[in-house]
C-alpha angles and dihedrals in degrees: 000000000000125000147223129202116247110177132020130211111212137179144245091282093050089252116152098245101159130017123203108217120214086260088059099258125152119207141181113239092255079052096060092033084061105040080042093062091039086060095238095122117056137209092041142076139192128245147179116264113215088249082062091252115139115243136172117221123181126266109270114244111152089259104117086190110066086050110129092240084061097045107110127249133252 
């Protein structure tokens, strides 16, 4: 069964560092780079940063509130 992520842990800087997926996993963020482009979590993708790092970001779908950034924490 695939998964999404529902909640997000970040750090002192706001930056996204752990994701809880809807089967109550918590991940690292290589973790859900990985299970992202494995295509086990779902509703997001991964992309290059302009300083060649690899992100996820959430799909894009016009809903400003399931972004990762408004997940809640956990």
């Amino acid at each position: 069964m695939k998964e999404t992520f529902i909640a997000v842990q970040k750090n002192g800087d706001g930056d996204i560092e752990k994701f809880k997926t809807s089967n109550g996993r918590i991940l690292s963020y290589e973790q859900a780079l990985h299970d992202v482009n494995e295509g086990i979590v779902i509703g997001a993708n991964v992309f290059k940063g302009k300083d060649g790092e690899m992100y996820i970001r959430g799909n894009a779908d016009g809903d400003p509130t399931n972004n990762l950034d408004q997940l809640p924490t956990f």
